[in-house]
C-alpha positions in Angstrom: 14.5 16.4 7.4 12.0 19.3 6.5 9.0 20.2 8.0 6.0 21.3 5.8 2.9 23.1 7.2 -0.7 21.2 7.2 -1.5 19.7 3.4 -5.1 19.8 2.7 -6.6 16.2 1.6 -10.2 15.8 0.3 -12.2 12.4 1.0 -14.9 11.0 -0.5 -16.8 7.8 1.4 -13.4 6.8 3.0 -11.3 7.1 -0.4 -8.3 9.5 -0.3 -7.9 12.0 -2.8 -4.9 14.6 -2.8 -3.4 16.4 -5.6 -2.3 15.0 -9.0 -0.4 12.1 -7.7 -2.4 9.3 -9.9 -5.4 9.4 -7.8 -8.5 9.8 -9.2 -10.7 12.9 -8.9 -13.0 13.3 -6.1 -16.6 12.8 -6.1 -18.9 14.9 -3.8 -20.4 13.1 -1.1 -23.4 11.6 -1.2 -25.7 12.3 1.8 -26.6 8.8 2.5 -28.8 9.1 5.5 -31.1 11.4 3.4 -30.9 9.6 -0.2 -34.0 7.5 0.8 -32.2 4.3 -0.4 -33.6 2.0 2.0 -30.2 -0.3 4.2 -27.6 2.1 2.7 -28.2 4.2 6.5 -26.5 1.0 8.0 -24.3 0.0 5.7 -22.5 3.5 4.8 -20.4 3.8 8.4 -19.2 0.4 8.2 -18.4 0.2 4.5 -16.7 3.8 4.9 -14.5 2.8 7.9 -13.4 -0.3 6.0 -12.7 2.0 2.9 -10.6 4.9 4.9 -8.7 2.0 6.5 -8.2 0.1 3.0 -7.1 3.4 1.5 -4.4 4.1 3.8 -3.2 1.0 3.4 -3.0 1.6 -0.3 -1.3 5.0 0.1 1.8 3.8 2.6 2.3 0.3 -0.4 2.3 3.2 -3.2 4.7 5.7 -1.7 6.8 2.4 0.3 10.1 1.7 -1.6 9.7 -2.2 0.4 6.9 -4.1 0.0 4.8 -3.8 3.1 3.1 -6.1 5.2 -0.1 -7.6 3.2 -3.3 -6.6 3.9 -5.6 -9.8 2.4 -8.1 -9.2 5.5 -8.9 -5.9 4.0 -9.1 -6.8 0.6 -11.7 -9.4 1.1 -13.2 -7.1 3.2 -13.7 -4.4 0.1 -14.5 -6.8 -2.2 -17.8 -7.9 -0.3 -18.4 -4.2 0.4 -18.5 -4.3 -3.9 -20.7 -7.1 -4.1 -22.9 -6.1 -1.5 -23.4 -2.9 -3.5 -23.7 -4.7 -6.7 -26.7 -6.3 -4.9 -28.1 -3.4 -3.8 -27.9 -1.2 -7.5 -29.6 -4.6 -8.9 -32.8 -3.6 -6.4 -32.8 -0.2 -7.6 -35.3 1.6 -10.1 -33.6 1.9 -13.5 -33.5 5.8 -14.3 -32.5 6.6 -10.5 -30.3 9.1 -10.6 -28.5 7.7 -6.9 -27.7 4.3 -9.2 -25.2 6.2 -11.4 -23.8 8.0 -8.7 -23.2 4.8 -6.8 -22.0 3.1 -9.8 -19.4 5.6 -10.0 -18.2 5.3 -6.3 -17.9 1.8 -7.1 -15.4 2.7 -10.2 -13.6 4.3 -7.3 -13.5 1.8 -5.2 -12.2 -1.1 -7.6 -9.6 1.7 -9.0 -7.8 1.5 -5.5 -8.5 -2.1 -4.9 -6.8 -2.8 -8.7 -4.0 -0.1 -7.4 -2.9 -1.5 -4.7 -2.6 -4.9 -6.0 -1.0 -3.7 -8.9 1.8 -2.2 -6.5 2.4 -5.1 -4.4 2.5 -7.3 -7.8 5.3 -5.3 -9.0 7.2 -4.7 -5.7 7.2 -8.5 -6.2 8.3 -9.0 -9.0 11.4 -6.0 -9.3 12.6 -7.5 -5.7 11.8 -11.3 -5.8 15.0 -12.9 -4.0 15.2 -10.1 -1.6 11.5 -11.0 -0.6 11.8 -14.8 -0.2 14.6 -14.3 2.2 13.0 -12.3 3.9 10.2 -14.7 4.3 12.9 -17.5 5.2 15.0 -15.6 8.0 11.5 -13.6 10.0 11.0 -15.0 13.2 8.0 -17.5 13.8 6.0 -14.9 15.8 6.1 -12.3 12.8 3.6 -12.1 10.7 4.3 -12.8 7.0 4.6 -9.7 4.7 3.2 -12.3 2.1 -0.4 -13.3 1.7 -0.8 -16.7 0.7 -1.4 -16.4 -2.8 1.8 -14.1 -3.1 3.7 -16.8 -1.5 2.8 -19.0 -4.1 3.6 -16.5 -6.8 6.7 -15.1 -5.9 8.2 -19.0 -5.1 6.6 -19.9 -9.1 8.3 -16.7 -10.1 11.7 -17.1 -9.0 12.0 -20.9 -10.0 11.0 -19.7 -13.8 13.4 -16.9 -13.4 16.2 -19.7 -12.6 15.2 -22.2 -15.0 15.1 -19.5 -18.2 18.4 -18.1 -17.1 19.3 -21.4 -17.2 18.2 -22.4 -20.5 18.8 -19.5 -21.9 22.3 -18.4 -20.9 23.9 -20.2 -18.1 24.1 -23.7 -19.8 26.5 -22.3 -22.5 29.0 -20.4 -20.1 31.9 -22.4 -19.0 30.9 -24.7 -16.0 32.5 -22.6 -13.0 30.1 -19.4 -14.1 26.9 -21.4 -14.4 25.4 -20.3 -11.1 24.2 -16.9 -10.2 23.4 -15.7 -6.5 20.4 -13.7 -7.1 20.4 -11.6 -4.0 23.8 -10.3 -5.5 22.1 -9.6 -9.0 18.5 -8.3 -8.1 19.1 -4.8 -6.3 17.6 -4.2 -2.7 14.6 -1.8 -2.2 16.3 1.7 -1.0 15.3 1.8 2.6 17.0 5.1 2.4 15.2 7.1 0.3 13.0 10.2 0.9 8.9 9.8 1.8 6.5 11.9 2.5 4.4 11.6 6.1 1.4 13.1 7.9 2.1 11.8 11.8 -1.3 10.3 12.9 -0.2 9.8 16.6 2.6 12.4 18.4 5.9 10.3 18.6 9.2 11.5 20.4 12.8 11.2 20.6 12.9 9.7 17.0 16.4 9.0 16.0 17.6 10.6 12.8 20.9 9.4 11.0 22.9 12.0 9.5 23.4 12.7 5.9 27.4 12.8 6.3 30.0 11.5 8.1 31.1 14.7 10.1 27.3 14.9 11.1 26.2 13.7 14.2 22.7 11.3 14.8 20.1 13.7 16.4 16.3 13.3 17.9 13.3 14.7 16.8 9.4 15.1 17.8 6.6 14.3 15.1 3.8 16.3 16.4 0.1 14.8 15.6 -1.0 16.5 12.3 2.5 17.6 10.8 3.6 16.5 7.7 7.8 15.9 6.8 10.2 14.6 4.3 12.3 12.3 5.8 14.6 9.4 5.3 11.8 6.0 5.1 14.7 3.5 6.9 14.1 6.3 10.4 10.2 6.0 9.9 9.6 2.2 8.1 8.5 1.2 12.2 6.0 3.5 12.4 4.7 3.1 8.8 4.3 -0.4 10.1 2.9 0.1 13.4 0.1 2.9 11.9 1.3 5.7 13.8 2.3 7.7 10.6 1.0 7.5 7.2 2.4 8.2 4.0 1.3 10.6 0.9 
């Protein structure tokens, strides 16, 4: 594991924006309270929070090598945020110069949205069987890593993967190779890879697994506000949990 001194991040209105990782450039912050846009002095905390929660959620599915719990809640969330704004820029004076500004934020705003679907889509669709028994063998009182409409997909997805293989190949291969065990063939997402984390909340005695046999397991600290490279199998709890974040 290495430790790496404080990383500086830039946010705009909630939206994380770091280096030249595929993020989009930052815009500078508009002074709501003083913009004399009449409801945007309410709305701004709320819609900000949403955004800086929806954002993190977006960084730890981008930089995850598992597809992470879903967060549907917050998506619908955003996506009201967006029409609410639409409403709002449909009020305004043509020519105001706040409209284009806002207009832009909203570019923002539907970049991560887009993003972060995006991710999960393909998580889905590289680690399909992996996914769906996952979904079959998690306890009742788990929530589903799934929203509904992924559900859906990823069941349509793997019975047209079946039936082309199928059709395509397995019909014409003698009759005792004519089935294919799908975990076996689609490879697992590599819990054992390196991230990158900034800890969020202190956390102790966290066990680390050595790198080689003649190593020995050992316990570390993640102190609030450090950032590390570390194995994401040790951390994947506390990804979940919200106690560290990844970038």
């Amino acid at each position: 594991m290495l430790g790496f001194g404080k990383k500086r991040a830039i946010f705009t209105s909630g939206v994380g924006v770091g280096g030249d990782r595929g993020v989009p450039p930052p815009l500078p912050a508009l002074p709501f309270q003083r913009a004399g846009w009449q409801g945007w002095e309410d709305e701004f905390p709320r819609r900000g929070a949403a955004l800086s929660v929806y954002c993190e959620a977006w960084m730890n599915e981008k930089f995850a090598p598992e597809l992470l719990e879903s967060k549907s809640e917050i998506v619908e969330c955003v996506m009201e945020q967006l029409e609410h704004m639409e409403e709002n820029l449909r009020r305004a004076k043509r020519g105001d110069l706040k409209v284009s500004i806002h207009r832009m934020e909203m570019e923002r705003i539907r970049y991560v949205l887009s993003s972060y679907l995006r991710c999960r889509l393909m998580k889905i669709e590289k680690f399909f069987p992996h996914i769906l028994e996952k979904e079959k063998t998690r306890p009742s009182e788990e929530p589903s890593i799934l929203s509904p409409e992924e559900f859906v997909f990823v069941k349509e997805y793997m019975d047209h993967t079946e039936t082309h293989l199928k059709n395509v190949a397995l019909k014409h291969m003698p009759p005792n190779l004519q089935k294919v065990d799908l975990l076996r063939a689609v490879r697992k997402p590599d819990l054992d890879s390196y991230v990158f984390l900034r800890v969020k909340e202190r956390q102790e005695n966290i066990l680390v697994e050595p790198e080689a046999d003649e190593q020995r397991d050992y316990v570390i600290d993640l102190e609030e506000g450090s950032q590390h490279l570390i194995r994401y199998k040790t951390i994947a709890p506390l990804v979940a949990s919200g106690a560290v974040q990844l970038i």
